[in-house]
N, C-alpha and C positions, 0 to 999 in steps of 0.2 A: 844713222841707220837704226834698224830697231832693236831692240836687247829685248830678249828671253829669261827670264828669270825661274827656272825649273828646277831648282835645287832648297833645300830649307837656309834662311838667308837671314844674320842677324843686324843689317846692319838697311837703315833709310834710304832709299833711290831718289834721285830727281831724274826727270826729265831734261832738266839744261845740261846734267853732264853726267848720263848712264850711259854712254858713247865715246868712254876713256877721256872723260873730257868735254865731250861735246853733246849738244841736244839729241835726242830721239824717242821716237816711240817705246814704249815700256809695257811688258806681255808678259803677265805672271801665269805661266801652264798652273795646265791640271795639277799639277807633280812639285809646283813652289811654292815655297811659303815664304812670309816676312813675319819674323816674331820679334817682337821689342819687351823688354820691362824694366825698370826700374829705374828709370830717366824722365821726370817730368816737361814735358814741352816738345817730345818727339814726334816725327811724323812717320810713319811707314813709308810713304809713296807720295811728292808731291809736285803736283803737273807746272811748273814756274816757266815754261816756253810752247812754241804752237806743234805742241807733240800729241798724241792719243793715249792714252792708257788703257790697258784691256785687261783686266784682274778675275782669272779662271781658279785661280788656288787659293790659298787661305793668309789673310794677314790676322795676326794674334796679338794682343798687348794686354800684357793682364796683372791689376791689382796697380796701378797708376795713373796719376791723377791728369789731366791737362794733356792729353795725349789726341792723337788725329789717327784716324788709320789712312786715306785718303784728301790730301789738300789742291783745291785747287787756286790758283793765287788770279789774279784779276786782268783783265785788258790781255789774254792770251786766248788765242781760238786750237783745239782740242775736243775731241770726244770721248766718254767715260764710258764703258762697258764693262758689266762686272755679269758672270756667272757662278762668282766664286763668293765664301764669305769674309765680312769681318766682323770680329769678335773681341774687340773690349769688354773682358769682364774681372771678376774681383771673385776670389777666394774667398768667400763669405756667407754664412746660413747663420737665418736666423735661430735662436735657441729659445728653451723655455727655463727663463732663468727665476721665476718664483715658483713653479711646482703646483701652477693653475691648469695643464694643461692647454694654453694657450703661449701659443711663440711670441717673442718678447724681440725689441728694440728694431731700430730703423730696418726698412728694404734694402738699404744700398749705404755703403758706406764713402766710394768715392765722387769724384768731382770734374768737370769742366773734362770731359770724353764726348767724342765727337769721329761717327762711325766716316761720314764725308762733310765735309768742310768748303765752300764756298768765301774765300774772302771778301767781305765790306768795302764798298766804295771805289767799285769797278762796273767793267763787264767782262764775261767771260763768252763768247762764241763756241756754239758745240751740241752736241746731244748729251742726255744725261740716259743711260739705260741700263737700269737695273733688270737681264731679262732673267725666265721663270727658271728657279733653283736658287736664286741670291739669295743670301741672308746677310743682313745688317742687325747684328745685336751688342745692344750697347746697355751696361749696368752704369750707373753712377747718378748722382744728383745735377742738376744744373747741368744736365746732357741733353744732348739728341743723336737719333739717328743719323738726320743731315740736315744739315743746316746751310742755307742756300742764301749768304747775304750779302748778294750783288746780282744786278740781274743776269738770268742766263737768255741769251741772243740765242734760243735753239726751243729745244722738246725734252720732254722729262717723262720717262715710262719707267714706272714700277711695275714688273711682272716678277716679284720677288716678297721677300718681308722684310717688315723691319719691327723689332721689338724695343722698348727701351725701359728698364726696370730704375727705378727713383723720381724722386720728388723734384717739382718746377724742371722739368725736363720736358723733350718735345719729340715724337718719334721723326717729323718731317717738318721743318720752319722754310716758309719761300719766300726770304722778307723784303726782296728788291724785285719781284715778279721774275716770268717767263711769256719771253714771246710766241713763241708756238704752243703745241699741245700740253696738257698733263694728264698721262693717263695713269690711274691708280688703279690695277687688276692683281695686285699681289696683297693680301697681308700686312695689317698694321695694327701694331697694338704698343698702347700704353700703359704704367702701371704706376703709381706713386700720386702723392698729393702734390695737387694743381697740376700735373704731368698730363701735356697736349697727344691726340693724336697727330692732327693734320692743320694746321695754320697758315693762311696766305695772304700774307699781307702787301704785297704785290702784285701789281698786275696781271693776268694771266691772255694772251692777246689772241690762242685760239682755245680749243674745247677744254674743258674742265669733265671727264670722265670717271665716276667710280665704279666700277666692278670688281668690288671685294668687299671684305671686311674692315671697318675700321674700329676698332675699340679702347675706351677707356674706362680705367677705375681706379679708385685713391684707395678702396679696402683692400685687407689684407686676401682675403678669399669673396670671391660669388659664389662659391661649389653653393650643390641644393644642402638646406640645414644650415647656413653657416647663415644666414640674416639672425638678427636680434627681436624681429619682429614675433609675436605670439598670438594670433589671432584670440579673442576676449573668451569664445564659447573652452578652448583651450587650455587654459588657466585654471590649475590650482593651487592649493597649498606649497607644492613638491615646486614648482615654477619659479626661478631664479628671477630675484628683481630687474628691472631692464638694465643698470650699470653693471650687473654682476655676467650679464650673457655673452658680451664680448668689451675686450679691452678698448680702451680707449684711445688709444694709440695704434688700433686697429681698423677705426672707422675716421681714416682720413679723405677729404672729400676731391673728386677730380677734378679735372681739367676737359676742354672741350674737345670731343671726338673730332670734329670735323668743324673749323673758325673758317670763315670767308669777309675778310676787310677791305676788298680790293676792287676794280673790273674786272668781270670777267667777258669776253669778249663774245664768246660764241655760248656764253651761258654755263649753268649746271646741270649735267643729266647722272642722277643716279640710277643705273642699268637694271632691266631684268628683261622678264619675257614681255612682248607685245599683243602677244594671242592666247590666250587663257584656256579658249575653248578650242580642243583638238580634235576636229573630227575624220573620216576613213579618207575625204579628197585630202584631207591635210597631208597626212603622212604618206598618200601616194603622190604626192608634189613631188618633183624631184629638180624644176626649175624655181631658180631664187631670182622673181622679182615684183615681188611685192616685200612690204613694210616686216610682214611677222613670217616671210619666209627665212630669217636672217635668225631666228631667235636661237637657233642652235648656236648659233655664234657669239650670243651675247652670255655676260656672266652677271650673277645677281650681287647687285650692292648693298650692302646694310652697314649702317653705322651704325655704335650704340654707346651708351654711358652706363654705368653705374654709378651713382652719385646725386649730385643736383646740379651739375655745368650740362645744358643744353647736348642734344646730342650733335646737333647742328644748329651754329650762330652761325648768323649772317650779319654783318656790323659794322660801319665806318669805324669803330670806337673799340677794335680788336686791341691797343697797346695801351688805350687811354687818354690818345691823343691827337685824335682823327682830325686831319688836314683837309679833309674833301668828300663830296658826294659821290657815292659806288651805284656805279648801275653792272646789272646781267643781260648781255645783248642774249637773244634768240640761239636757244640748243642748236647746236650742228650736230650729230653723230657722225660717228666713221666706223663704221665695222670689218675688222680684220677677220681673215680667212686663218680662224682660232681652231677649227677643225680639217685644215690643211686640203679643202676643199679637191683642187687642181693637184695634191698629190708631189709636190714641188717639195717641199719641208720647210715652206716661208709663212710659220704663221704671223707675220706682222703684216702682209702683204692688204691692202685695202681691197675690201669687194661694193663696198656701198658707202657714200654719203648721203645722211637725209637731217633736210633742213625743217625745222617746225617753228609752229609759232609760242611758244612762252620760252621766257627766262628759266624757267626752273621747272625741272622735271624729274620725277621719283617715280620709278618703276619698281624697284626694289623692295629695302625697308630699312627704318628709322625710328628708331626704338632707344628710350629713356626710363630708365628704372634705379627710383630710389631705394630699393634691396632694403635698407636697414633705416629703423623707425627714423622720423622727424627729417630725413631728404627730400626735398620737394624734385618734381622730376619732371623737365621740357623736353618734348622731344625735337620741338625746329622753335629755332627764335629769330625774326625776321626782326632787323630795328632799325632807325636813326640814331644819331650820334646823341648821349649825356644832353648835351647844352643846347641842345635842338636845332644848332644851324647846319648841319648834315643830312641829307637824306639814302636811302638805299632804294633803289627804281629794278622791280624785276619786271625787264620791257616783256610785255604781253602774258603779265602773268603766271601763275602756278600751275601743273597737271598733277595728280596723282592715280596712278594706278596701281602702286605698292601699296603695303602698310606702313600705317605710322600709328606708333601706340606710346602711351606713359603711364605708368603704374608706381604709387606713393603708399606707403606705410604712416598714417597718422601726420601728412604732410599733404599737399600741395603739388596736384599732376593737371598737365597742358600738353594739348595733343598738338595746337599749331599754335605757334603767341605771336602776333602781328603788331608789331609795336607803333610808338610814336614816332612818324619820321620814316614809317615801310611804306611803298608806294606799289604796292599789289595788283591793284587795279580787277583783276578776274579769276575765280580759283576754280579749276575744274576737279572732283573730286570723282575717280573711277577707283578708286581700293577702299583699302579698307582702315580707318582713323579710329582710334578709341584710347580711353583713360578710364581706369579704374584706380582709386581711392578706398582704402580700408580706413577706418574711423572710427574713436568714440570724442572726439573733441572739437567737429565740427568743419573738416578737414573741406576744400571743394577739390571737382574733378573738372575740368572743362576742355570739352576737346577743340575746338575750336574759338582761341578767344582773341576781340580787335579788341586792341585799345585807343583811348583817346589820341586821337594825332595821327590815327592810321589810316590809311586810303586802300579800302577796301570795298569794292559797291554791289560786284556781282558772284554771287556764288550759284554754282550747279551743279547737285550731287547726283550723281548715278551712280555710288557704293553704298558704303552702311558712316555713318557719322552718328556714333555712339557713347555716349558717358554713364560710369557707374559707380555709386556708390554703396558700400558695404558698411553699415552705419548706417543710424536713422537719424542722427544731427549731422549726418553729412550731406553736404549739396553735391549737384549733378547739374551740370550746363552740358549739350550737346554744341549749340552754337552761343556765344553770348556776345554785341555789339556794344560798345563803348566809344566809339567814333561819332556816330551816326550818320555814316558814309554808305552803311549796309543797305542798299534798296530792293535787293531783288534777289529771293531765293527760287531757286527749281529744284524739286526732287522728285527723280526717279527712281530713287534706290529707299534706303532706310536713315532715318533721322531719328533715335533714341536717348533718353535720358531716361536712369532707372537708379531706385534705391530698394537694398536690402538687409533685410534684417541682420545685426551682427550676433543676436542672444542676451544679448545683457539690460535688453528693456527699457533703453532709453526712448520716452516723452517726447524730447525735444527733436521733432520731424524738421529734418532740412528742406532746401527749396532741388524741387526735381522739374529741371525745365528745358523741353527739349532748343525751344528759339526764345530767349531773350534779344531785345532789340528794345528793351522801355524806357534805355537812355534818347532814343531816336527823335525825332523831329520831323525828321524826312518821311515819306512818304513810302510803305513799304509795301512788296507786294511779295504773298509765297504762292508759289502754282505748286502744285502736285497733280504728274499725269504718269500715263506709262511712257516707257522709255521704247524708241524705234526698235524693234529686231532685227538684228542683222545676223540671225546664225539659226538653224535648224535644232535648236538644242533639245527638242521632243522628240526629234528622229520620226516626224510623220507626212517627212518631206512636203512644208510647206511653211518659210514664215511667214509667220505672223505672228497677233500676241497673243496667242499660248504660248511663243517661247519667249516670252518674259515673265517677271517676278512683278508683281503689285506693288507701288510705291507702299512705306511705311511710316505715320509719323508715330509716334510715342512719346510721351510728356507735354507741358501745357504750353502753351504760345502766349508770349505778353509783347505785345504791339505798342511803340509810341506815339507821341502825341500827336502826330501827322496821321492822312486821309490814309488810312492802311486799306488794303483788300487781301483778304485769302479765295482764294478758286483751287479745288480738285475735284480733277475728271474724272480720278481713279485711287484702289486702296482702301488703306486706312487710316481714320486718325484715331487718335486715341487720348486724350489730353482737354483737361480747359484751355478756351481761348479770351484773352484778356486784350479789349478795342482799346485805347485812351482818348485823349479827347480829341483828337480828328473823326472827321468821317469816317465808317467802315461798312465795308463789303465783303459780305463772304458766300460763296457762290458752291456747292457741292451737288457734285452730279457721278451718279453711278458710285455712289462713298461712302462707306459704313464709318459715320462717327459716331464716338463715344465721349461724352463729356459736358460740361458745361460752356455756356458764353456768356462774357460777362462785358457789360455796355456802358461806359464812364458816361460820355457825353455826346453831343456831335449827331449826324443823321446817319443812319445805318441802315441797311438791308442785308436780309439773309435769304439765299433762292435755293431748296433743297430741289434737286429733281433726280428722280431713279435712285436716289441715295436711302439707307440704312439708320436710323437713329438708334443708340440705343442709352437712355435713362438721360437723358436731355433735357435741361432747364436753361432759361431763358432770363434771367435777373435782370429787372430796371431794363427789359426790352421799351425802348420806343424808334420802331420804324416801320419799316414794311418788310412783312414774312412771304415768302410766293414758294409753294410746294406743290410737286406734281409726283404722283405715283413712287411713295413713298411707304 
């Protein structure tokens, strides 16, 4: 039978014998609690038979080590529902024990706490759901939230939070996978050095869902003011040297927001809106069945880091010791009736699945910030395994219609890093990507960079893919290829690379480029046109393109050695372009460019028609020039 637990309670329940003896379901009310302390190894609650657990009131265990608030033990089918919280924590504040004005000695003093508990070397049959008002906080070192390490045969929904304050800690590990859903719409945050948000090292066999927050950082504070950074024009006398700004045991480095080691079956979608532009048919819809009539229902996702661990890795090589090749089957969504639609009071209830084509999709955002100087800052890193006999396959590809930005203090920011061993294949860019770089020592920004061994061929921007640097011996890539797998760009939106002055008068001028590809071989081609209209956005009821924006390029283009061509219909460019020794084509029609061209080798033509020059030089031109109404 089931047992109620509605009283304050100090002593661990199981499941096999909360029924005088015998097995049953276990239902902590609003009105009970389970409080533990001073006993290393205890568990509050732990499911050991095919019973349910339902935890509405609060379990407590505080200032001990190696404790569980919730266990579940292995090869038993059960479902875990918690509206209530639990709270592992430790009676401890940091102090200011030299009279610096700065708080002194570790974040956490305890150890081995563990908010839910999954044992190793099973399976467990069930649902996992944390729904909205849970909390899971858990203080200690070598902790997590929940730790999941056997696979769970069900669904796992976080509609709640989970915090975890200490170092090599993890607020959520899934390390033997999940066969159904996981959806993450609550709240996640890490704090401590090496200290993970979300890790899955495990299969996941349907949707991989975020709609929330997930955050990490190994510093003591992010508040504004609190970086060590000092912009140069800034600086004087009265200016504390950079060890003296903040301690040093203050700038410990994280762990990764969001790690993916595993399949995922029905892919990643990080959530937001679908339809951007909201116009008066919009809001008089009141029938949902189109794609973005859904968007009230969705929530937005953002990962982020503070530090230099990626804000998202994706990796066979999550532990160190990658067994196999991870592919991302094709996003599925499922959207639940979040705004209770029907009026029923079931917001879990499903109103839509829609199937797409790429592996990996961010509507959202995903954001990497090294805060405090010398942090270099990824914000997605897409790889193969160390030893190279791994790969990671995102089947059909990347979408972006979120942002994704990185931002470095006198360090090293990457807005997407496609490693050796990612298998990419197509990346549709509809948001918005950027990396800015502060600098005097020569620091690069590059928002988009393939490395050698990456399988990358087609890209098509229709947002802004943008790099800057601040500093004049700092460089700026918007895109740069290192594979030479890259053949073919299209932009419709904006493609810049920009540097700026810092004040301090440094000579030495970085490289400011918006497409490097000069490692290439292959045969490259970039078009620049307008992008289709599909939305009235001039309000002069009729599209067409007036309502669209003019492509944008900004910074210089260096082409390799392959038969390259550029052609735009439309825009602007604004940059030197640099042929190598293949062949080249450059075709510009209705274009205001500005810049030079410059012609290694190889036969070349250049065909201006209805285009704009302006201060245009021609260097080591030999081929044939055809210009009409220019």
């Amino acid at each position: 039978m089931a047992q109620d637990i509605s009283t304050d309670t100090t002593e661990p329940v199981n499941t096999s014998t909360i029924d005088n003896g015998a097995p049953g379901d276990v239902t902590i009310t609003e009105d009970g609690s389970i409080t533990l302390s001073g006993t290393e190894g205890q568990v509050a609650v732990t499911m050991d038979s095919d019973n349910n657990i339902t935890h509405n009131g609060v379990i407590q265990i505080d200032d001990t080590n190696s404790v569980t608030g919730i266990r579940l033990t292995t090869d038993h089918t059960g479902d875990l529902t918690i509206t209530g919280s639990i709270n592992l924590l430790e009676d401890y504040e940091r102090e200011d024990e030299d009279d610096d004005d700065d708080l002194d000695g570790p974040i956490a003093l305890g150890d081995s706490r563990f908010g839910i508990l999954l044992d190793a070397g099973g399976t467990h049959t069930g649902d996992i759901d944390l729904q909205a008002g849970s909390i899971l906080a858990v203080e200690g070192n070598n902790s997590a939230g929940m730790w999941l390490g056997s696979l769970l045969d069900g669904s796992l929904t976080l509609d709640g939070t989970i915090s975890v304050l200490g170092d090599d800690s993890v607020a959520l590990e899934i390390d033997d996978g999940v066969s159904g859903d996981v959806l993450i719409s609550g709240n996640v945050t890490g704090r401590g050095a090496n200290t993970r948000g979300i890790s899955i090292d495990g299969d996941v066999g349907g949707n991989l869902t975020i709609e929330s927050t997930i955050s990490t950082t190994g510093f003591t504070s992010i508040s504004s003011g609190s970086s060590n950074y000092v912009a140069p024009f800034n600086i004087d006398d009265d200016t504390p040297d950079l060890e003296d700004r903040v301690d040093a045991e203050d700038l410990n480095d994280n762990g990764t927001a969001l790690a993916i080691g595993s399949n995922l079956g029905n892919g990643l979608l990080i959530n937001g809106n679908v339809d951007t532009f909201i116009c008066e048919e919009d809001e008089e819809d009141e029938t949902k069945d189109t794609l973005d009539d859904f968007d009230e229902n969705r929530s937005n996702g953002i990962v982020s880091t503070f530090g230099s661990a990626p804000a998202l890795l994706i990796s066979p090589d999550l532990d160190g010791t990658a067994t196999g090749s991870i592919t991302l089957g094709t996003v599925v969504e499922t959207v639940r009736d979040t705004q209770d639609d029907d009026e029923d009071e079931d917001l879990t209830e499903v109103l839509a699945t829609f199937d797409y084509d790429y592996g990996f999709i961010n509507r959202g955002g995903i954001s990497a910030d090294g805060f405090n100087v010398g942090y270099d800052a990824t914000a997605v890193r897409i790889e193969g395994s160390a030893d190279g006999n791994f790969t990671t396959n995102i089947v059909g590809g990347m979408f972006n219609s979120g942002d994704i930005d990185a931002d470095a203090f006198e360090a090293d920011a990457v807005g997407i890093s496609v490693g050796d061993g990612a298998i990419v294949g197509t990346f549709v860019n509809e948001g918005d990507i950027s990396t800015d770089v502060a600098t005097v020592a020569g620091h690069t920004a590059t928002t988009l960079l393939i490395e050698d061994g990456a399988d990358l061929s087609l890209l098509t921007n229709g947002g802004s893919i943008t790099s800057r640097v601040i500093g004049e011996s700092g460089n700026a890539y918007a895109i740069r290829d290192f594979s030479g797998g890259l053949t073919q760009i299209t932009n419709t939106g904006t493609i810049s690379a920009s540097q700026a002055d810092d004040g301090v008068g440094v000579d030495d001028l970085g490289v400011v480029r918006a497409i490097d590809v000069s490692a290439s071989t292959a045969d490259i081609t970039y078009v620049q046109e307008l992008a289709t209209p599909i939305d009235d956005v001039n309000g002069d009821d009729s599209i067409d393109n007036n309502d669209v924006v003019a492509p944008t390029l900004i910074g210089d283009i260096v082409f390799g050695s392959g038969n390259d061509a550029l052609m735009s219909t439309a825009g602007d460019i604004s940059g030197d372009i640099y042929f190598g020794l293949g062949d080249g084509d450059m075709t510009l029609r209705s274009t205001e460019f500005e810049g030079d061209v410059f012609i290694t080798d190889g036969t070349n033509s250049i065909d201006l028609t209805s285009s704009s020059l302006v201060g245009v030089y021609f260097p080591r031109f030999c081929g044939r020039l055809w210009a009409s109404r220019f």
